[in-house]
Backbone as CSV, one residue per row, in Angstrom:
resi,resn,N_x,N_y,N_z,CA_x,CA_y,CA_z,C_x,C_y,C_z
1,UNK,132.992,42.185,-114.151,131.580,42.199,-114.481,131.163,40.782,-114.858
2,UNK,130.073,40.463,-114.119,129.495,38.922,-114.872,128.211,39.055,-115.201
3,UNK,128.109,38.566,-116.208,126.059,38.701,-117.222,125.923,37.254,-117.203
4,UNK,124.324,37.283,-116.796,123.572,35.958,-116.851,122.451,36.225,-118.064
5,UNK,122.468,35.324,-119.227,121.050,36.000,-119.464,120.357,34.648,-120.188
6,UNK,118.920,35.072,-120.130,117.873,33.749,-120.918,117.157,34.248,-122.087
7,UNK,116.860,33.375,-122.991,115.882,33.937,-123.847,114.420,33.485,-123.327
8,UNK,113.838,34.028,-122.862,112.420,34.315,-122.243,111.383,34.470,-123.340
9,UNK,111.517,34.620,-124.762,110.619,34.338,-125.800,111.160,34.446,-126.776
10,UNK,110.942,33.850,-127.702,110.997,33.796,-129.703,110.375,33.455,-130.501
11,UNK,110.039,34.097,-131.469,109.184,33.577,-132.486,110.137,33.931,-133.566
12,UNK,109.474,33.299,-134.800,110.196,32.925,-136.368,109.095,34.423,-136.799
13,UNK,110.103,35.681,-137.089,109.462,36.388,-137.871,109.298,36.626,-139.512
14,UNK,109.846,35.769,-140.241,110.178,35.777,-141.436,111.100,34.256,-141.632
15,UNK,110.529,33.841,-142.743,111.401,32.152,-143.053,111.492,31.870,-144.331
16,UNK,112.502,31.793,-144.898,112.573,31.580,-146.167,113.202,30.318,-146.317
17,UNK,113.467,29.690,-147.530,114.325,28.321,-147.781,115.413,28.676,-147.313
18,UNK,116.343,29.654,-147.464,117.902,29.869,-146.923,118.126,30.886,-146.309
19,UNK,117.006,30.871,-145.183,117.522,32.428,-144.177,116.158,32.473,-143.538
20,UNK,116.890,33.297,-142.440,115.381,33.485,-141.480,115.506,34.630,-140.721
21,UNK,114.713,35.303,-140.035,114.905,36.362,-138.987,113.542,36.107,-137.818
22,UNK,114.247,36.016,-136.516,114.104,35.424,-135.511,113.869,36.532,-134.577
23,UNK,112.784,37.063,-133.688,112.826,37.942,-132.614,113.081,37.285,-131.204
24,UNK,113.880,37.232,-130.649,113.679,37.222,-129.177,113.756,38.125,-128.292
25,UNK,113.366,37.599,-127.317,113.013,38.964,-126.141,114.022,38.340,-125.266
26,UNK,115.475,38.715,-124.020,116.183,37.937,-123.132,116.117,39.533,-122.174
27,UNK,116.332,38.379,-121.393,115.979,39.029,-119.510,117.743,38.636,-119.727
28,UNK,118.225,39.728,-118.736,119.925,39.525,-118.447,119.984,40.628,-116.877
29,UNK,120.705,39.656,-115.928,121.274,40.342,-114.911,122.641,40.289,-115.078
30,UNK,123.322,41.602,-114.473,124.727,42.289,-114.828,124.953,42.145,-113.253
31,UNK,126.022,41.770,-112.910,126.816,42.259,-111.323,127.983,42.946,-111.627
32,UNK,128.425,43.382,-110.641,129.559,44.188,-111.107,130.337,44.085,-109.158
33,UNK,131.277,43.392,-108.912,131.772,43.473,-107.444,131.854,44.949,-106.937
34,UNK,131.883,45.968,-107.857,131.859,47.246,-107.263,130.936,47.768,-107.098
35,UNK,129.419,47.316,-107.031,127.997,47.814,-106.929,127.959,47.222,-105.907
36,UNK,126.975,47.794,-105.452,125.984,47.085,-104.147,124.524,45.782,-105.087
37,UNK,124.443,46.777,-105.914,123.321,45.637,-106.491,123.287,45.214,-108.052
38,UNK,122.852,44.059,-107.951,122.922,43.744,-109.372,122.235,44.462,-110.196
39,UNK,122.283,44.404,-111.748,121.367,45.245,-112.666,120.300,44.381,-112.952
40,UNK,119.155,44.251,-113.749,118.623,43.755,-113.843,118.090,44.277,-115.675
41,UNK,117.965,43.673,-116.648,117.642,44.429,-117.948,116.978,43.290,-119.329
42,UNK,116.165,44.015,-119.956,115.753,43.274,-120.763,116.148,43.900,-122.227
43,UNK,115.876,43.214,-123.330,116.230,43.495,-124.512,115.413,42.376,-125.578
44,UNK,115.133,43.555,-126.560,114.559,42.527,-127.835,115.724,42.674,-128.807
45,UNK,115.977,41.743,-129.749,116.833,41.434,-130.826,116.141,40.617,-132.100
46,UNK,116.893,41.046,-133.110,116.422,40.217,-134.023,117.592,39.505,-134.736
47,UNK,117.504,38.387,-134.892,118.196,37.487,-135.051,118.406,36.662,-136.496
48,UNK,119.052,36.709,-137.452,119.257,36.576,-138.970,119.967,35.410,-139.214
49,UNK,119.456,34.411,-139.812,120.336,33.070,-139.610,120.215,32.555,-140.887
50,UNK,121.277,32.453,-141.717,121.549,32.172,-143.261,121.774,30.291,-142.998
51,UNK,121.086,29.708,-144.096,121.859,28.042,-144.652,123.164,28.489,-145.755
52,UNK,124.573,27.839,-144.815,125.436,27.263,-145.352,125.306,26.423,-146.348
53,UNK,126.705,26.077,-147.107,126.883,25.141,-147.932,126.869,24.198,-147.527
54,UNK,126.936,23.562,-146.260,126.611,22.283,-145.735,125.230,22.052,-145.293
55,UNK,124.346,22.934,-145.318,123.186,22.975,-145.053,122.527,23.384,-143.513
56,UNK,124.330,24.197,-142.805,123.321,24.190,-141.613,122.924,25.563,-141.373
57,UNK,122.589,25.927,-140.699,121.462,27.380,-140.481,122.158,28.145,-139.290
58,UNK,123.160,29.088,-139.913,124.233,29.626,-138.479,123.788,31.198,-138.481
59,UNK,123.994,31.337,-137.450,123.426,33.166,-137.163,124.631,34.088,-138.446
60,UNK,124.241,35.194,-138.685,124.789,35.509,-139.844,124.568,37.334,-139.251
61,UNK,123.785,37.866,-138.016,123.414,39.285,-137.850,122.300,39.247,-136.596
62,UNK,122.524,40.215,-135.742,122.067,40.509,-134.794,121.715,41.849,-134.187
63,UNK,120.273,41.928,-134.353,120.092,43.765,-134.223,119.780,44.124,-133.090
64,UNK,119.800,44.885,-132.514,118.952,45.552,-131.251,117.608,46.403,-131.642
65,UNK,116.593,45.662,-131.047,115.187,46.688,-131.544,114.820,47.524,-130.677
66,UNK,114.496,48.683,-130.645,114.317,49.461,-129.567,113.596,50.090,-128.779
């Protein structure tokens, strides 16, 4: 199986000094050599990104919205 995918939109839904939650929307095509055709699929997520002790801002949680 091989997945391609893009993030096709995001916005900052919430921002605080040490954390944030992030929506994006990503377009992803799936092949699979045993299909005739590729899949084609979209998905929204929300995306939770905490500041470290070094100060940098690393993903920390990732939801599926539905």
């Amino acid at each position: 199986v091989v997945a391609d995918g893009t993030v096709s939109a995001a916005a900052v839904e919430h921002s605080y000094p040490d954390r944030a939650e992030v929506i994006m929307a990503i377009d992803q095509t799936i092949g699979n050599p045993k299909a005739d055709e590729d899949q084609d699929r979209q998905y929204r997520v929300r995306v939770t990104v905490n500041r470290h002790e070094d100060g940098v801002m690393k993903v920390s949680g990732v939801n599926f919205i539905p």
